[in-house]
C-alpha positions in Angstrom: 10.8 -52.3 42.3 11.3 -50.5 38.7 9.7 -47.2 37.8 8.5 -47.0 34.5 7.4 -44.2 32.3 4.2 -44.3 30.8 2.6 -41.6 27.7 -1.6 -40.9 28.0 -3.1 -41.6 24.5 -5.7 -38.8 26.0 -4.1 -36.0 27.1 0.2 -37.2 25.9 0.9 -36.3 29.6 4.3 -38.2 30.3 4.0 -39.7 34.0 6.6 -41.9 35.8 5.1 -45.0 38.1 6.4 -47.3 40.5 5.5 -50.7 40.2 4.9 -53.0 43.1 4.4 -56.6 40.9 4.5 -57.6 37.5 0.4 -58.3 38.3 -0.5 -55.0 38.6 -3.1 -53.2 36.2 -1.8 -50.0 34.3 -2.1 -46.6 36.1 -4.3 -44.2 35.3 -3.2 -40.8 33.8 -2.5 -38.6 36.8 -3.5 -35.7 34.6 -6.7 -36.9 32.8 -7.8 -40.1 35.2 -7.6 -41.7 31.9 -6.9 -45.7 32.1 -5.7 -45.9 27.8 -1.8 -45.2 28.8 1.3 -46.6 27.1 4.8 -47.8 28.7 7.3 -46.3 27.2 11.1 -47.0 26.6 13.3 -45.4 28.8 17.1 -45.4 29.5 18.4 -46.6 32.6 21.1 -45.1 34.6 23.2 -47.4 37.1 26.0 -45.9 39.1 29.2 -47.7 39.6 29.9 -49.7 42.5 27.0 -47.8 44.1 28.3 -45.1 44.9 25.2 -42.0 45.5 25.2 -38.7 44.4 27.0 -35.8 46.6 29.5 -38.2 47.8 32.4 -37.2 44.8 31.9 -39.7 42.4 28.7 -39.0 39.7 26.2 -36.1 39.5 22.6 -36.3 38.6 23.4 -34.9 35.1 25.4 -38.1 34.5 22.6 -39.9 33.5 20.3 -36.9 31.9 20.6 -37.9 28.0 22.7 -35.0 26.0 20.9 -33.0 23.5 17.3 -31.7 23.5 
């Protein structure tokens, strides 16, 4: 089940959702209650092998983007 990120045209509040089924209606803003919200493009981060966090192979800040 793939969590998206979704941007509120209302408020730009940036929220992450999980999503049970393709079928499912957008969320609401969890900020505003506002239904007029926008998926946005997101990177992905897959671990080798996978292999979890804390266990000597990849940190959390492996898949934070660099910059600002």
């Amino acid at each position: 089940m793939p969590i998206f990120e979704y941007q509120c045209n209302a408020c730009c509040h940036c929220f992450e959702e999980l999503v049970f089924s393709s079928q499912a209606p957008k969320p609401k803003c969890p900020k505003c209650d506002c239904g007029d919200v926008q998926k946005l493009m997101s990177a992905g981060c897959v671990r080798p092998n996978g292999i979890p966090t804390g266990s000597g192979g990849f940190k959390d800040s492996a898949c934070k983007p660099s910059g600002g």
